[in-house]
PAPANU-168626 format. One line per 5 residues: their letters; for each residue x, y, z of N, C-alpha, C. Coordinates in pm, whole numbers. Layout:
% PAPANU-168626
A	X Y Z X Y Z X Y Z  ... .
//
This chain:
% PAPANU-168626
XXXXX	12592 9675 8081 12529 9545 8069 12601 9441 8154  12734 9495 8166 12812 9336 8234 12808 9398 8368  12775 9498 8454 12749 9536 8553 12617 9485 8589  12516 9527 8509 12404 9427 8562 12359 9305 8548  12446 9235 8487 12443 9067 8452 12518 9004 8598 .
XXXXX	12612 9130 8634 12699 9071 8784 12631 9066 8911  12530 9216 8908 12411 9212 9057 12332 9126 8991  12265 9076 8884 12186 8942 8894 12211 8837 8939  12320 8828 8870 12411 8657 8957 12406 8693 9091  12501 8772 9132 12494 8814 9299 12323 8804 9396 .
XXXXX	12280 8852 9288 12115 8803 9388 12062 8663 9367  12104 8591 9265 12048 8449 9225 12166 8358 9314  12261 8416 9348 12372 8291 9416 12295 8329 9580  12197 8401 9627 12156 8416 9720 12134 8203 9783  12092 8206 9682 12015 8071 9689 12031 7984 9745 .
XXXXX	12215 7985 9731 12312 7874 9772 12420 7918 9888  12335 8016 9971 12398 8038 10094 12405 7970 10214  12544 7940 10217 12556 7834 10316 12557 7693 10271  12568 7567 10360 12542 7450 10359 12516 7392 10470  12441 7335 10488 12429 7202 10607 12428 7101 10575 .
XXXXX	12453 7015 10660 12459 6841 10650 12379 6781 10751  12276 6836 10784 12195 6772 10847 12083 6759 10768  12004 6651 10819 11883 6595 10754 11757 6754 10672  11794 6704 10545 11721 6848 10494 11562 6791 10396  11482 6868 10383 11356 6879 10335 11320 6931 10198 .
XXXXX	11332 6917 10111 11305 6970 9917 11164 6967 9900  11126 7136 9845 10970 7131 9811 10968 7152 9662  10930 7175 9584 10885 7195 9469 10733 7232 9440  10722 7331 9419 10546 7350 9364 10524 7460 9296  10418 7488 9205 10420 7611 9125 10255 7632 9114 .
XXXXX	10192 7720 9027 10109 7744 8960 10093 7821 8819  9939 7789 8731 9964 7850 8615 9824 7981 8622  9813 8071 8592 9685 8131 8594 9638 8202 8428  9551 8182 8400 9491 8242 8256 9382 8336 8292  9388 8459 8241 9329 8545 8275 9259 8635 8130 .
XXXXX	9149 8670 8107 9086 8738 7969 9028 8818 8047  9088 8980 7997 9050 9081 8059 8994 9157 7951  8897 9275 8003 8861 9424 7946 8861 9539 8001  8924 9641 7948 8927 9723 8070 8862 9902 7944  8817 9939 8007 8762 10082 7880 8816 10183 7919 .
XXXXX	8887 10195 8033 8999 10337 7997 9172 10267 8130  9171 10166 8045 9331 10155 8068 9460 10291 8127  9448 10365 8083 9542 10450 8078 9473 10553 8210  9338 10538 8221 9273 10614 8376 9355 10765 8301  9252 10856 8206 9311 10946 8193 9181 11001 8130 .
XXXXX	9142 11147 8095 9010 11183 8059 8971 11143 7926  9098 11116 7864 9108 11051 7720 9045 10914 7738  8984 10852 7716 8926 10727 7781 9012 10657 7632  9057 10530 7686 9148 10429 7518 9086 10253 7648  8972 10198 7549 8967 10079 7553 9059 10022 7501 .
XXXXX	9057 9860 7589 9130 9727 7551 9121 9609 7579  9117 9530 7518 9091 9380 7549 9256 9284 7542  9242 9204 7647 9389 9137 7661 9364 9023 7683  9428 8921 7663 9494 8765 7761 9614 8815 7818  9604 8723 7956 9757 8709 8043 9755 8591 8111 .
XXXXX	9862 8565 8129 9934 8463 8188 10031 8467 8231  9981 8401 8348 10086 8408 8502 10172 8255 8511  10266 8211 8478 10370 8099 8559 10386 8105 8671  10424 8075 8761 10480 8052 8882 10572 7925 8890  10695 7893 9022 10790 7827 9052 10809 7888 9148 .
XXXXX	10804 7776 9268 10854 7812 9469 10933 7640 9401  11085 7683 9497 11162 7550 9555 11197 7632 9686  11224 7526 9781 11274 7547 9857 11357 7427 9930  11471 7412 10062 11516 7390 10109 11560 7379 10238  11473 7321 10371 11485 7333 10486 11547 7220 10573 .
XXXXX	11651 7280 10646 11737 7180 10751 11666 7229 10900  11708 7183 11005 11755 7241 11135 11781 7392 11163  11919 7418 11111 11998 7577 11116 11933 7662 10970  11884 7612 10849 11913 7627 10747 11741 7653 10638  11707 7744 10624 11644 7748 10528 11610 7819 10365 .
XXXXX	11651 7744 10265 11673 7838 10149 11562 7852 10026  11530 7934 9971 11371 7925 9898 11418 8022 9805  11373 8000 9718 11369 8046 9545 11225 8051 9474  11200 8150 9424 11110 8158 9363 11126 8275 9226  11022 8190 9106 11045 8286 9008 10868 8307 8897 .
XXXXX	10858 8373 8886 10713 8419 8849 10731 8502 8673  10709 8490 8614 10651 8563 8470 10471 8595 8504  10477 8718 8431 10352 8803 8388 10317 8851 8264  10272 8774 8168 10288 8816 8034 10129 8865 7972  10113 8977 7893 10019 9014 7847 9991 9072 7729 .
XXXXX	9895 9029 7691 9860 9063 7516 9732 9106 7475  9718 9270 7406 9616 9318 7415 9577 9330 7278  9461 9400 7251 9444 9394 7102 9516 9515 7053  9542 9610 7079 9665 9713 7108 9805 9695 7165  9921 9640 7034 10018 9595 7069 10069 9677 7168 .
XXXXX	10042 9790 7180 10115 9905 7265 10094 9907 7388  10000 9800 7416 9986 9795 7551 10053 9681 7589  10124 9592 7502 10197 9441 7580 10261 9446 7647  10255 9377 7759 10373 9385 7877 10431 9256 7936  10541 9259 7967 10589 9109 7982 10674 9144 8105 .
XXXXX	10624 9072 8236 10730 9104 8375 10768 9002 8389  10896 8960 8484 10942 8856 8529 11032 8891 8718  11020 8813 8735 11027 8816 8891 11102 8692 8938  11254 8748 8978 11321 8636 9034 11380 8648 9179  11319 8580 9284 11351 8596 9435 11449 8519 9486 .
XXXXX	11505 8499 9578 11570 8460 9696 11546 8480 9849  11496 8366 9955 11465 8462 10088 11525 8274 10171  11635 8331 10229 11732 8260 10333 11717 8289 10456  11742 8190 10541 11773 8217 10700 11860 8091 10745  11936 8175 10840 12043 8054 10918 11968 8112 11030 .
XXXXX	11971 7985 11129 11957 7981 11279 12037 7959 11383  12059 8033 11413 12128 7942 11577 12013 7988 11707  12100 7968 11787 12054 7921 11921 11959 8026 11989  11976 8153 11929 11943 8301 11985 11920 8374 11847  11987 8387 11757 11951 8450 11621 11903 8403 11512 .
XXXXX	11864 8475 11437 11850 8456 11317 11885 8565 11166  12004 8485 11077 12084 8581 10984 11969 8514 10886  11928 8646 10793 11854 8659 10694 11899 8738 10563  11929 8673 10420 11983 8723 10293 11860 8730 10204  11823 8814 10150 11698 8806 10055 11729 8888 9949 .
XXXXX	11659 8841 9814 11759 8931 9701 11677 8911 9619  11619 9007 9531 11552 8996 9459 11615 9052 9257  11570 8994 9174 11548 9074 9076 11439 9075 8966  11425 9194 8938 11252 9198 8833 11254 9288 8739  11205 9233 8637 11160 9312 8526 11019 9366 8449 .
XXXXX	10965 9476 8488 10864 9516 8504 10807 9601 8420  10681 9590 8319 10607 9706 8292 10424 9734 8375  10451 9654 8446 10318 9628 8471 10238 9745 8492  10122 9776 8463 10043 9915 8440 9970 9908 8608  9927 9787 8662 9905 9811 8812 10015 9853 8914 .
XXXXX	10121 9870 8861 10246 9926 8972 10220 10055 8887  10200 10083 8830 10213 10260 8764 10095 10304 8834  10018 10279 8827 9873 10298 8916 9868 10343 9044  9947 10241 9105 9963 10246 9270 10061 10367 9308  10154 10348 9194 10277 10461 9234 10251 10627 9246 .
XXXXX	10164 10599 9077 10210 10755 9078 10056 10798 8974  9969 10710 8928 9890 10739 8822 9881 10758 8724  10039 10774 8698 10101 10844 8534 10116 10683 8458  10006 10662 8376 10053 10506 8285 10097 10540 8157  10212 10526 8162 10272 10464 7976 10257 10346 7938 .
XXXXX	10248 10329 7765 10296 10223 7735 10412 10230 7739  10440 10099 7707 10606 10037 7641 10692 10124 7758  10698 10112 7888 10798 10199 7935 10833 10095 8056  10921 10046 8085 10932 9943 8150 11066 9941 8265  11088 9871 8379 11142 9906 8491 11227 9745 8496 .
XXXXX	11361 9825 8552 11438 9704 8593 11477 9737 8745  11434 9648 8839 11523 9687 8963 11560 9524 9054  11675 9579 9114 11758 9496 9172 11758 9504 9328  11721 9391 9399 11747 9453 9539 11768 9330 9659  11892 9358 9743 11955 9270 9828 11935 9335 9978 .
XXXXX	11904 9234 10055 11829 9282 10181 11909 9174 10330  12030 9235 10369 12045 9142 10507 11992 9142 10598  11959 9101 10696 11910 9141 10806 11953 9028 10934  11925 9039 11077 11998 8984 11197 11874 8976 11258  11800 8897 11396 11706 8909 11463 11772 8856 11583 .
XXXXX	11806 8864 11727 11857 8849 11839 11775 8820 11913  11703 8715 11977 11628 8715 12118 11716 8746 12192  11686 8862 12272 11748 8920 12374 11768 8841 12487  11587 8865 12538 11556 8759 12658 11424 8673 12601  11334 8620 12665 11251 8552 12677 11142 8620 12561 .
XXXXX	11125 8739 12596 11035 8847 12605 11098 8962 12551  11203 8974 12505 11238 9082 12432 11357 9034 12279  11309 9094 12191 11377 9072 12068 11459 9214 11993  11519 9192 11953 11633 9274 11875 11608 9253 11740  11637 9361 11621 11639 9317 11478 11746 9449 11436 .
XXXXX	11777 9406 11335 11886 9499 11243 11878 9442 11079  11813 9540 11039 11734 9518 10903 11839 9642 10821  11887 9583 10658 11889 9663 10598 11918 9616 10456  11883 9739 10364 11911 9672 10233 11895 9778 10163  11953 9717 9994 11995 9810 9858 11907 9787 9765 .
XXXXX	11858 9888 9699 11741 9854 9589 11791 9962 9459  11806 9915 9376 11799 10002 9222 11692 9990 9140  11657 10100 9112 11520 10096 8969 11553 10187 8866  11578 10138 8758 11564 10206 8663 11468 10211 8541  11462 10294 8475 11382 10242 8362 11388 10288 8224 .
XXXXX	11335 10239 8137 11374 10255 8003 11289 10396 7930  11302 10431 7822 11286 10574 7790 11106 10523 7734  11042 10593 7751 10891 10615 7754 10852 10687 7616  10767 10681 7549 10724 10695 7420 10661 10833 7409  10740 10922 7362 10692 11073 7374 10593 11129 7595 .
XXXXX	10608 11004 7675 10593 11032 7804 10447 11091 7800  10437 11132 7924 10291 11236 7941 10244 11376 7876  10366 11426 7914 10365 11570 7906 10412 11613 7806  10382 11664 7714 10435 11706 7542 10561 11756 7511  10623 11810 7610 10742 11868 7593 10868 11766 7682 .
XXXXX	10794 11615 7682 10914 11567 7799 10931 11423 7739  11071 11408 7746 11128 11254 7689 11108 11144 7764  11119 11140 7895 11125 11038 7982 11022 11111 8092  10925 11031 8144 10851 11146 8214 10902 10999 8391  10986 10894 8389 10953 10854 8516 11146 10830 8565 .
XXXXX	11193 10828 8656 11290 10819 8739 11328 10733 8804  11433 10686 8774 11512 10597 8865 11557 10611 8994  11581 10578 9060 11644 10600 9234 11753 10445 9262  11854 10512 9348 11938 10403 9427 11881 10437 9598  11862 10294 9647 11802 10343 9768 11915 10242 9883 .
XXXXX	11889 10305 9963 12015 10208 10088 11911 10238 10245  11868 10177 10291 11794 10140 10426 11870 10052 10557  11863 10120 10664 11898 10082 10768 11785 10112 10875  11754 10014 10924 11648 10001 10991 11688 9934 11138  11667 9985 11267 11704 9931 11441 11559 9919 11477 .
XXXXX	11523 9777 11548 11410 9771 11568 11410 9695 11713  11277 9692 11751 11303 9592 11920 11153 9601 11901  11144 9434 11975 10976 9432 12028 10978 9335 12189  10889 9347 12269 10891 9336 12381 10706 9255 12417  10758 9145 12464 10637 9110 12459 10509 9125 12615 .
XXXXX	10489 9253 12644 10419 9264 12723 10384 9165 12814  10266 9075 12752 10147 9022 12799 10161 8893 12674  10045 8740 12711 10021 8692 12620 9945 8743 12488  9894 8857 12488 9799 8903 12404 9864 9064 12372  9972 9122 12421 9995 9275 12410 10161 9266 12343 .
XXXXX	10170 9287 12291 10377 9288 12237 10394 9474 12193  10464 9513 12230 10529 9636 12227 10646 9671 12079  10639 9768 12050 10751 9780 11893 10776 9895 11889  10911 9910 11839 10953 10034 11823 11072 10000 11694  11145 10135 11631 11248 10151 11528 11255 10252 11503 .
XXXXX	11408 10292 11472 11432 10424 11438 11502 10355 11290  11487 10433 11175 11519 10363 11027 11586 10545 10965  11687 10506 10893 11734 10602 10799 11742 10556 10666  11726 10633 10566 11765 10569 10427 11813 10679 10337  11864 10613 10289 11940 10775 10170 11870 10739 10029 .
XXXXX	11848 10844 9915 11761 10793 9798 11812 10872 9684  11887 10827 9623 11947 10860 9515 11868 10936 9391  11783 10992 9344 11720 10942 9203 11829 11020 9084  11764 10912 8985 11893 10920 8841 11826 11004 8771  11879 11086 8703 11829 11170 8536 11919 11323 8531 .
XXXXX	11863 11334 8451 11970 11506 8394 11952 11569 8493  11792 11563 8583 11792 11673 8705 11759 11616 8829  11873 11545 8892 11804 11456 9023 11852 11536 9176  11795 11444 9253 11828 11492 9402 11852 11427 9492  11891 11432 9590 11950 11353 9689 11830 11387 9789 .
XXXXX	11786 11262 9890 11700 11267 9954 11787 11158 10089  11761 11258 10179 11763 11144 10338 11650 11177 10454  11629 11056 10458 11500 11040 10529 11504 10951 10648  11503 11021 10749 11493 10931 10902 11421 10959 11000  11378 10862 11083 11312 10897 11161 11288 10802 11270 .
XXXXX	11153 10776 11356 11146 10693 11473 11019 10637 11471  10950 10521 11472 10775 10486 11575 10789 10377 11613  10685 10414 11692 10662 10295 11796 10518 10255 11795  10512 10146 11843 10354 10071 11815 10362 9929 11903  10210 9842 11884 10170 9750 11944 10110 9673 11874 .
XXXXX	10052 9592 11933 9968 9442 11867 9904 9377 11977  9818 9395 11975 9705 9352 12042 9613 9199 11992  9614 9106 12022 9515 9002 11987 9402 9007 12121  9261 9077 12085 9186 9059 12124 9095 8956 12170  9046 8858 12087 9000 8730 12135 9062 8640 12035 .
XXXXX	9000 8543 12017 9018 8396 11942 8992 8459 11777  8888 8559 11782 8902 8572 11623 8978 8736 11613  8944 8804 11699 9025 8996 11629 9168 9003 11722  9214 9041 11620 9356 9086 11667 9368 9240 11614  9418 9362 11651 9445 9485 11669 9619 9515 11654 .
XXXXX	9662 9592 11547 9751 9645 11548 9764 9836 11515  9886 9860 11584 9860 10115 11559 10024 10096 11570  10075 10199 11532 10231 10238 11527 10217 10368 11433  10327 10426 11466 10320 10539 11407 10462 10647 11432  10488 10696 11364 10621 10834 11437 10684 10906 11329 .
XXXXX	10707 11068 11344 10789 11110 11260 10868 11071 11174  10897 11120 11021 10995 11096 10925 11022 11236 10842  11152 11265 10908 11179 11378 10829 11263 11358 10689  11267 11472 10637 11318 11438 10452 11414 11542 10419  11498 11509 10394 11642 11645 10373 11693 11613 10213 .
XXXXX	11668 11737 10149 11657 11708 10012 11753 11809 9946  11841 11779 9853 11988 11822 9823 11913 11810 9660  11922 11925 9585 11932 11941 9409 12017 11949 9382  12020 11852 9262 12150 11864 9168 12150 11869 9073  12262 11881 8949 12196 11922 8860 12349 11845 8748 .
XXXXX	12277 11752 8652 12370 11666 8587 12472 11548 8678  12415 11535 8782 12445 11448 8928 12556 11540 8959  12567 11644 8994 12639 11711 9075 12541 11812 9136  12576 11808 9297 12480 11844 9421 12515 11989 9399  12429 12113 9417 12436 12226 9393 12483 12276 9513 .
XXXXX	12397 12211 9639 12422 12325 9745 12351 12426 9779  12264 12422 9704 12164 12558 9684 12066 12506 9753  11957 12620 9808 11814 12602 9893 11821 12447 9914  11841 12359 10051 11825 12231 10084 11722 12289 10201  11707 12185 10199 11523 12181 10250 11495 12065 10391 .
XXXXX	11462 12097 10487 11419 12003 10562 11286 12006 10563  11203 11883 10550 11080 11843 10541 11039 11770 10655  10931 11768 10724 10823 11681 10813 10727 11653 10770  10747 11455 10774 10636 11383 10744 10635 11310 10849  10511 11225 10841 10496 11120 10931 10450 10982 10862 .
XXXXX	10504 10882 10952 10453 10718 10891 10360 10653 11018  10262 10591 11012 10182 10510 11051 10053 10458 10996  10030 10357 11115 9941 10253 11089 9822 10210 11177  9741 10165 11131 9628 10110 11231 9496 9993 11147  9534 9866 11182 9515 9750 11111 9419 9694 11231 .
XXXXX	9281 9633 11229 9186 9581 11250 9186 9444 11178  9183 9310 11196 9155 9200 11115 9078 9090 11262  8990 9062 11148 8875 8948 11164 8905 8785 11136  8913 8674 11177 8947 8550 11127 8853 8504 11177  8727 8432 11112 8641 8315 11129 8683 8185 11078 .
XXXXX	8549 8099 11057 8566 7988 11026 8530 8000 10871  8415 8129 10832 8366 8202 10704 8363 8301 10666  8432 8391 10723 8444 8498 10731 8606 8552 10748  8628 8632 10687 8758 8742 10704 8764 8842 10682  8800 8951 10743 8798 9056 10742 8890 9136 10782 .
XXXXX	8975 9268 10721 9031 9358 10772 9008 9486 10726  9055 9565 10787 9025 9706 10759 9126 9788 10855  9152 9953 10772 9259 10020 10857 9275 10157 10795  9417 10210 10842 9475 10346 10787 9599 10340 10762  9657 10367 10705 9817 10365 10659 9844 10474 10598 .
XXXXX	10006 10578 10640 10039 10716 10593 10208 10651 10558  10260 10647 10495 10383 10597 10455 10496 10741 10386  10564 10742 10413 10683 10840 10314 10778 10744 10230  10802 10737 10093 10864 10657 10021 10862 10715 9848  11006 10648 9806 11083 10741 9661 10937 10699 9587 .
XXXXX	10925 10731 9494 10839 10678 9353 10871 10728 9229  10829 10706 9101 10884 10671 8985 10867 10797 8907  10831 10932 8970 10893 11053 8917 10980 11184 8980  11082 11099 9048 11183 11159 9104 11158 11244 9235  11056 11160 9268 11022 11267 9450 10967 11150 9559 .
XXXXX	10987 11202 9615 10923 11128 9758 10835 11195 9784  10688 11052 9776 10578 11130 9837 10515 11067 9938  10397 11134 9987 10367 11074 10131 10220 11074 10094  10209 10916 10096 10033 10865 10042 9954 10784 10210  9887 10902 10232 9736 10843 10321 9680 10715 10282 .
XXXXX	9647 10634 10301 9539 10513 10250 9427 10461 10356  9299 10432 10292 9239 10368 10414 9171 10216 10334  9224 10128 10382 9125 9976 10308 9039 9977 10377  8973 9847 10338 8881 9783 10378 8855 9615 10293  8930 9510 10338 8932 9382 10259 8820 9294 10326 .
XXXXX	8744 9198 10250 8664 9082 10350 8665 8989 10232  8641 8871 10267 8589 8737 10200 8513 8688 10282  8449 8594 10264 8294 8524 10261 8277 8393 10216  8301 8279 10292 8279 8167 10176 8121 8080 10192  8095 8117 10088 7945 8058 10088 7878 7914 10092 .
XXXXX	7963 7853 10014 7968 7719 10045 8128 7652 10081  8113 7501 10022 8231 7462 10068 8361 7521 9909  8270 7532 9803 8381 7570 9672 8353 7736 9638  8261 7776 9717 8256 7888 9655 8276 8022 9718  8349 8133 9686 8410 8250 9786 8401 8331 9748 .
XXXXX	8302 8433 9788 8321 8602 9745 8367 8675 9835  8455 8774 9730 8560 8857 9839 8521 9021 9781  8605 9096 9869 8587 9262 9832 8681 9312 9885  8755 9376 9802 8840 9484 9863 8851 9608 9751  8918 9692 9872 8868 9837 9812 8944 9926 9894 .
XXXXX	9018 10024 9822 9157 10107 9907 9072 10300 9860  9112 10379 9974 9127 10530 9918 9260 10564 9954  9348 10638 9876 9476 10703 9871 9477 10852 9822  9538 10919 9912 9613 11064 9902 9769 11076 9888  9801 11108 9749 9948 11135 9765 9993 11291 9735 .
XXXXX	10098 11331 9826 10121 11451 9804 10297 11446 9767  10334 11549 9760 10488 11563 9735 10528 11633 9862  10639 11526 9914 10715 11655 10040 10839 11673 10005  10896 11761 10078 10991 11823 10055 10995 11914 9881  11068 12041 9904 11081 12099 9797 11150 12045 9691 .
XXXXX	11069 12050 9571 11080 11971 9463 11130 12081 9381  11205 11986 9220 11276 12075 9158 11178 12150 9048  11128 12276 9019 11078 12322 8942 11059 12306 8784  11232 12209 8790 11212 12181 8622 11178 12014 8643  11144 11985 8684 11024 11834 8677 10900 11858 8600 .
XXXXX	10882 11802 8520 10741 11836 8489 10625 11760 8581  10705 11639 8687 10561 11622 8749 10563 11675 8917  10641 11824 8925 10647 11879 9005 10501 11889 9096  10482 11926 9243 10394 11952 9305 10286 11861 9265  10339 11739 9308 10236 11615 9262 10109 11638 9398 .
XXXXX	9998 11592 9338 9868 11589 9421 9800 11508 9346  9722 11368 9428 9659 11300 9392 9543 11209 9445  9391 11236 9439 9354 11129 9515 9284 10982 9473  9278 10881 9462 9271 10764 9400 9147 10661 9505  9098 10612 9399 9007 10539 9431 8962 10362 9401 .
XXXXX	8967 10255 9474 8962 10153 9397 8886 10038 9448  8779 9952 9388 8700 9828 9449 8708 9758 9357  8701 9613 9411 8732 9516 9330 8589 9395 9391  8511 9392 9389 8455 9229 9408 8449 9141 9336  8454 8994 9357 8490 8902 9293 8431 8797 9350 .
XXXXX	8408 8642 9278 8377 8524 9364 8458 8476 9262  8480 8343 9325 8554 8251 9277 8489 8096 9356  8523 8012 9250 8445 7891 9234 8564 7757 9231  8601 7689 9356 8687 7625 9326 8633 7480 9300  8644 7466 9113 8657 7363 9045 8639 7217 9153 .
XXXXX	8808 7238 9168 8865 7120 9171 8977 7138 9331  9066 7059 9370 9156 7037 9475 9246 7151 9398  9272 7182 9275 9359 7252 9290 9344 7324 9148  9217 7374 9135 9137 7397 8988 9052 7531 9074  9066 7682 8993 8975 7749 9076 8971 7847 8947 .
XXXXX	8820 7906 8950 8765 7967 8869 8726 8112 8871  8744 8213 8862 8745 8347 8921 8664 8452 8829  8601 8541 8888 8542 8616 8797 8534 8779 8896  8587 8887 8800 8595 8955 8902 8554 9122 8822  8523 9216 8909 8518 9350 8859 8613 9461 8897 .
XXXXX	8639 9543 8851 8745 9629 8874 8694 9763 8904  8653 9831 8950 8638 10014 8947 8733 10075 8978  8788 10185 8927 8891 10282 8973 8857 10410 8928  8864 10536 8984 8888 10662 9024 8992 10722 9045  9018 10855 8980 9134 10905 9000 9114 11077 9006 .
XXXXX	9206 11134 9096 9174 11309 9049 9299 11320 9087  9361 11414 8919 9520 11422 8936 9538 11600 8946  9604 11626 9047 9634 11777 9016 9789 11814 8976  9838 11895 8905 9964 11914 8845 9968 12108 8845  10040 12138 8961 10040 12319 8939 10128 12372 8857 .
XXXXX	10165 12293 8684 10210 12429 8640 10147 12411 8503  10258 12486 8426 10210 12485 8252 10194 12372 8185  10247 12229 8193 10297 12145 8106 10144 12075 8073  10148 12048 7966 10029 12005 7914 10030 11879 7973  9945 11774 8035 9969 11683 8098 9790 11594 8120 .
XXXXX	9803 11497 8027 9679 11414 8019 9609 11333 8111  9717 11361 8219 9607 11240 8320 9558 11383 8432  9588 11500 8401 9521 11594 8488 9369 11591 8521  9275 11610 8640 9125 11623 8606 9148 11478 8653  8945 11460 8684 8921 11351 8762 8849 11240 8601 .
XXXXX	8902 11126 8644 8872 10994 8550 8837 10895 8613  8782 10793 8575 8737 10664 8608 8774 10561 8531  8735 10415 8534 8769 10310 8460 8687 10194 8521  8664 10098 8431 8559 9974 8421 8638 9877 8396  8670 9778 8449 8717 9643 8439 8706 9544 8474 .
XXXXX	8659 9408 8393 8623 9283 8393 8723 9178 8344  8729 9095 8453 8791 8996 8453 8774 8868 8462  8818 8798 8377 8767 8598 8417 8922 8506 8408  8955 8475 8449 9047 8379 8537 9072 8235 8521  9100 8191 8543 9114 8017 8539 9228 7959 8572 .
XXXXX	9281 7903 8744 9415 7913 8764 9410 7726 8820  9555 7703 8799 9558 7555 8814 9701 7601 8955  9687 7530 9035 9810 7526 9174 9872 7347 9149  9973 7349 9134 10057 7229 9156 10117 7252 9254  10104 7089 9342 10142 7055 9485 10288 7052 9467 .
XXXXX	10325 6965 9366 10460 6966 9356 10510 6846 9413  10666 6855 9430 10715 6727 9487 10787 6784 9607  10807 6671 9690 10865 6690 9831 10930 6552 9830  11051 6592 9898 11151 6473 9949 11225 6498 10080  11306 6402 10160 11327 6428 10244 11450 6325 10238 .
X	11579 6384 10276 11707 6267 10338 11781 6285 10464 .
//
């Protein structure tokens, strides 16, 4: 406990990095949002379990800008209450994101900490939703940016993230206590971009990261690799971005956190991207592909395909309908440990959301929205396991959010 009361402070003193004495800028502003939801299979599992909830969102942005100097804080609560206590969840979210300037660089400290059950991060991750099972993670991020020359830039990105989480209520699988995993993660990332043309910029990075995960049966994972990519702004409204390159995965079992040594495994994956976006005067639009390799919350690294498709529409001057809607493939790479029960993960996921929203007032907006989701979970062994087989879910939402401008000063 007094270990993690010390990385909290350490990420909240982010705040007060540095000083200047030159003429500085104070913002203040927040928002509140009220939200009455229904959703008829919450848990996205063949077992279908309706629920009806309220939530409410706080918000708080300050910030602090000089010349050399800019410092910003922000802190967010997510609280929710269903007619099924077992589904209550209460997150909180406390940031930090700094930059000093000089003449040619820019030093960047960002630090986050959060406390999380939220059932839409279980969703995205891995599909497996508990109640009452909830996530703490911590994470501090330096980074450097160098204009080289005119036309060419330098970056050196890296940072520490911990997640852990608390013990899960008899879990998924009938025979398992904790069915999700913690990880310590450490990232180093070398990057350069080069600006072609007024309209063409060039990118590249080679990134390594090492990935700890915690429990009676964890593994050591290192993952590195290289891509390169571009950015294209086509005219006044489309701009074009693609990148892409190998990521291999070297995976060490252990067993009571001591590394065995036994069968280690080299794996080939790949990461990229390809992003299309639209900007009108009424119109927005993007759409794309994204393949990512990254830890998730049952002790493996997997590698999820996605393809969106986002737009909004504003119809009049208060009123805006939007749509978005993602498909995802996640698989498991690298050889996984047999006594996992969510070994040889396979999953494909489905999700649309349209919505309009009606803005009230200057800073009064009214929302009403639908939810669909799809899921088909495959699991290759014995363990009895409830979100196996393909499911769906129905969800309606109504909204009501207030934005405060806040105060601003200047000396």
């Amino acid at each position: 406990m007094y270990r993690d009361r010390s990385i909290a402070l350490l990420v909240l003193a982010c705040i007060v990095f540095g000083k200047d004495l030159a003429a500085a800028e104070w913002t203040l502003k927040g928002s509140l949002v009220q939200q009455l939801k229904y959703d008829d299979n919450i848990v996205l599992s063949t077992r279908k379990e309706s629920v009806a909830g309220y939530l409410l969102t706080p918000s708080l942005q300050a910030s602090r800008k000089t010349g050399a100097l800019d410092v910003a804080f922000a802190g967010q609560g997510d609280i929710s209450r269903y007619d099924d206590s077992r589904w209550d969840c209460d997150n909180y979210n406390l940031g930090s994101n700094n930059d000093y300037r000089t003449k040619r660089s820019v030093f960047s400290l960002k630090g986050g900490y959060a406390v999380n059950c939220s059932y839409s991060q279980q969703i995205e991750d891995t599909g497996i939703i508990v109640p009452n099972s909830q996530s703490v993670n911590y994470q501090l991020a330096p980074s450097w940016t160098w204009q080289w020359t005119s036309r060419d830039q330098l970056a050196l990105n890296t940072s520490y993230s911990k997640t852990s989480f608390s013990d899960s209520l008899g879990g998924v699988a009938s025979n398992t206590n904790n069915v999700f995993s913690g990880n310590d993660t450490y990232t180093v990332n070398l990057g350069g971009k080069h600006e072609w043309s007024r309209r063409l910029s060039l990118n590249g990075n080679l990134n390594f990261s090492n990935v700890q995960f915690t429990g009676a049966n964890t593994s050591t994972q290192n993952l590195f690799g290289f891509q390169l990519g571009a950015n294209y702004k086509i005219n006044h409204y489309w701009d074009a971005s693609a990148g892409g390159g190998p990521m291999w995965v070297d995976n060490q079992q252990s067993l009571d956190g001591v590394t065995s040594g036994q069968n280690p495994s080299l794996s080939l994956g790949s990461v990229a991207h390809i992003n299309l976006r639209y900007s009108g005067q009424l119109t927005h639009f993007s759409t794309g592909f994204s393949n990512s390799v990254a830890p998730s919350a049952i002790g493996q690294t997997l590698q999820t395909s996605s393809i969106f498709a986002n737009s909004s529409y504003r119809l009049t001057q208060h009123l805006l309908l939007d749509l978005t809607s993602n498909y995802s493939r996640g698989e498991s790479i690298g050889d996984q440990s047999s006594d996992n029960p969510t070994s040889q993960f396979n999953r494909s996921y489905f999700t649309v959301t349209p919505g309009i929203a009606w803005e009230l007032a200057k800073s009064w907006r009214l929302k009403g929205s639908y939810v669909y989701r799809w899921q088909d979970y495959q699991q290759d062994n014995n363990l009895q396991n409830l979100n196996v087989g393909t499911s769906d879910s129905n969800a309606v939402m109504f909204s009501l959010g207030y934005s405060w401008d806040g105060l601003r000063a200047s000396r």
